[in-house]
C-alpha positions, -999 to 999 in steps of 0.1 A, spaced: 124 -321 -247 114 -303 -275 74 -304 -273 62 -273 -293 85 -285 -325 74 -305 -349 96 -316 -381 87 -319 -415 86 -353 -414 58 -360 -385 32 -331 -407 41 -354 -439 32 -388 -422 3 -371 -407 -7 -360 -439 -8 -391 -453 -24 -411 -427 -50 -385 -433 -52 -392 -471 -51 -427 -470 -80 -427 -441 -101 -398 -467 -99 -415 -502 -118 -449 -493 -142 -431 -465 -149 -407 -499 -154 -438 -518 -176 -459 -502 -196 -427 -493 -201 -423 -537 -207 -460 -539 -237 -455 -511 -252 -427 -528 -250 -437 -565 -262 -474 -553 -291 -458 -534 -302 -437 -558 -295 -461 -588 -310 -499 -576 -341 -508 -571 -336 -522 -538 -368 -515 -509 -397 -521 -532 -407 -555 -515 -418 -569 -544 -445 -537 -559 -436 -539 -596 -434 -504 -621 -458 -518 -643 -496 -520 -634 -516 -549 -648 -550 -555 -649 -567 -586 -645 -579 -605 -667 -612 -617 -654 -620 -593 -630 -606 -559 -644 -588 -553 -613 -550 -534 -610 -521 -553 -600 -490 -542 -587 -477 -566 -570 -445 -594 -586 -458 -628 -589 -428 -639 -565 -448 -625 -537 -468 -656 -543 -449 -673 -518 -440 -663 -484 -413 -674 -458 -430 -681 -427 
């Protein structure tokens, strides 16, 4: 029973079980960041742009597709 020993084979498979687990965790950890910080996702609808209205002078934030609501 040779517990203590291992070969070089076992370290290489574990090795690359380990790899192939790390590259897409490291990947889809990039593609959170850069899509967190990149999109525009969250803002519920409150637009970059202020407007004024017309009539009454009054700033606007909001999209006109918050018009309509799901109830």
């Amino acid at each position: 029973m040779q517990t203590g020993i291992l070969h070089i084979g076992e370290k290489m498979v574990d090795g690359v079980i380990l790899v192939a687990v790390m590259i897409p965790v490291f990947i889809a950890i990039c593609q959170m960041i850069i899509s967190v910080t990149i999109s525009e996702g969250g803002t519920k609808g409150i637009s970059k742009d202020v407007y004024y209205g017309r009539k009454t002078g009054k700033q606007y934030t909001a999209d006109k597709s918050r018009e309509h609501h799901i109830v």
